[in-house]
C-alpha positions in Angstrom: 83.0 180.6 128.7 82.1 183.5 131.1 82.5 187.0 130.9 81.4 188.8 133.9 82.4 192.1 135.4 84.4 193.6 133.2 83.6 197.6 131.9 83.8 197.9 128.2 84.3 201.1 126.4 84.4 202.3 122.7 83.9 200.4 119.7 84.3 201.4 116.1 81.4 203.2 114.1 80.5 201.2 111.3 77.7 199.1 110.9 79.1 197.0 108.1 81.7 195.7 110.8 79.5 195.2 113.4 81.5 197.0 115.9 80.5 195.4 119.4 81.9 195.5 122.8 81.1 191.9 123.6 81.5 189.2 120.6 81.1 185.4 121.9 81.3 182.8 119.7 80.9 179.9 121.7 78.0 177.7 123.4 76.6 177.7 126.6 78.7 181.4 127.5 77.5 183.2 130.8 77.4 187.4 129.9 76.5 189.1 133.2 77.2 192.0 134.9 79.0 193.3 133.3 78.8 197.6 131.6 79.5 198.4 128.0 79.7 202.2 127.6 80.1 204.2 124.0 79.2 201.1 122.0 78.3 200.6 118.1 76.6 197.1 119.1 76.8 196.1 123.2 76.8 191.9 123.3 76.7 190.2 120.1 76.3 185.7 120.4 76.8 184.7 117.3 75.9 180.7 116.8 76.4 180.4 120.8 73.5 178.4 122.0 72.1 177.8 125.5 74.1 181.0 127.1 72.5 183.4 129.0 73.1 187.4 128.8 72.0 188.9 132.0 72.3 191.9 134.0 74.4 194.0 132.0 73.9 197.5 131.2 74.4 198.5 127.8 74.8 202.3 126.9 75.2 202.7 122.9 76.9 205.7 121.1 74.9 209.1 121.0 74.1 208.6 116.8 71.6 209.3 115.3 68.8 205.9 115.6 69.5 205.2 112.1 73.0 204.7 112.4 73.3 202.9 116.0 73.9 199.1 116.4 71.8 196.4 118.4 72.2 196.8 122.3 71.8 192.9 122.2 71.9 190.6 118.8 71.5 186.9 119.6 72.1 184.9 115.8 71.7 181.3 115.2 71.7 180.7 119.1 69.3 179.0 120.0 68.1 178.5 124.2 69.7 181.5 124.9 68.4 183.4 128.1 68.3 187.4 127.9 67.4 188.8 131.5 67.6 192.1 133.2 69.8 193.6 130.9 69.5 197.8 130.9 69.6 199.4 127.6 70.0 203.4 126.5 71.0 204.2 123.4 70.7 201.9 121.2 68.6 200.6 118.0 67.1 197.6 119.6 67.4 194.1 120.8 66.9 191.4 118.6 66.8 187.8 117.7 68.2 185.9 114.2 67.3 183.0 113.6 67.2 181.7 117.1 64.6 180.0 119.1 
């Protein structure tokens, strides 16, 4: 699966959801180049392993740190590739259980 080029705007606000402008949920998925503006959590793989999320540019919601999302949350996806992706905005980028 590949999503690339696209600009994605506006998620929902709440955490518990996991609001995200991006949610993939399969393996070996290309994420580039693509801009996600206004966003609770930017790309989200969730058990999608060996994709690669590159070159996007992330812009989260203006909240306060405590209550913004990831830019970039990789969980149970493991040999995933995260490259020049630009982030503002957001929490932080992290890795769940993936290797």
């Amino acid at each position: 699966m590949s999503v690339s080029g696209f600009v994605v705007r506006g998620t929902g606000t709440l955490l518990y959801n996991e609001d995200a402008g991006i949610e993939v949920e399969a393996p070996r998925s290309v994420i580039s180049g693509n801009q996600i503006e206004d966003s609770l959590f930017g790309i989200y793989l969730r058990e999608a392993p060996g994709s690669v999320v590159s070159d996007n540019m992330i812009v989260g919601k203006d909240l306060d740190i405590a209550r913004r999302g990831d830019a970039i949350r990789i969980w149970f996806s493991h040999d995933t590739t995260v490259e020049n992706n630009t982030v503002n905005k957001a929490r932080d980028v992290v890795l769940w259980y993936s290797e």
